[in-house]
N, C-alpha and C positions, 0 to 999 in steps of 0.2 A: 630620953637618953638612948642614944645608939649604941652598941658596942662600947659602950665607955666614954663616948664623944659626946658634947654637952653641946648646948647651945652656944654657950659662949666662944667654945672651941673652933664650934663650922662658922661665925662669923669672923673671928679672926682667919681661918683658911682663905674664906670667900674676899675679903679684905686684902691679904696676901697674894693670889692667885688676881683680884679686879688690877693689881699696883703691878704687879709682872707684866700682864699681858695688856691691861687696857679694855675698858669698854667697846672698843671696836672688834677685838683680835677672839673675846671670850663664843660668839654666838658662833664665827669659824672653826674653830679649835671643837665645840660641840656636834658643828655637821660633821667634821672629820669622824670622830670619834663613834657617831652614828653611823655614819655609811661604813667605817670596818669593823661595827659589830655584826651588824646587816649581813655582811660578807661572809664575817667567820661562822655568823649561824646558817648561811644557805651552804657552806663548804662543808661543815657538819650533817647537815641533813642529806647532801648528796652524797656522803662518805657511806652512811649509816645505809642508801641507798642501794648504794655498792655492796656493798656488805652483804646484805640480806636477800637480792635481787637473784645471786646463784642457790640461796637455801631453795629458794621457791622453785627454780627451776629443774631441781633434784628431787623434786618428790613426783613419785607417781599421777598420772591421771586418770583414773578411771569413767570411760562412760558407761551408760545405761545397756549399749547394745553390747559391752563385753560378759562373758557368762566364765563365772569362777572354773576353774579346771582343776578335777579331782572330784572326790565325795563330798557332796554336800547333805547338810542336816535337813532331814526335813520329810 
């Protein structure tokens, strides 16, 4: 049982949904539905890209050949 939904229940949907669209129409209707998850997850990820792409460039770089200025411990 899924969320409340029973066996019996997804085959009458799947029943209801085969009588709508047709055996032919259901494996299209699927690639659609695949290709604009596809889409909205790479749109997501380059968002998330954006986003985080200025953090990085804000922070300091320090290399080996720079020597701290002021008192050091030691």
């Amino acid at each position: 049982m899924i969320g409340g939904i029973g066996i019996q229940e997804l085959l009458l949907l799947f029943l209801v949904v085969l009588l709508l669209f047709g055996a032919k129409r259901i494996p299209e209707i699927a690639q659609g539905m695949g290709k604009g998850i596809r889409e909205f997850k790479k749109a997501m990820h380059d968002a998330k890209n954006e986003i985080e792409k200025p953090i990085e460039d804000e922070k300091p770089k320090i290399t080996k050949d720079e020597k701290p200025e002021g008192p050091t411990q030691g």
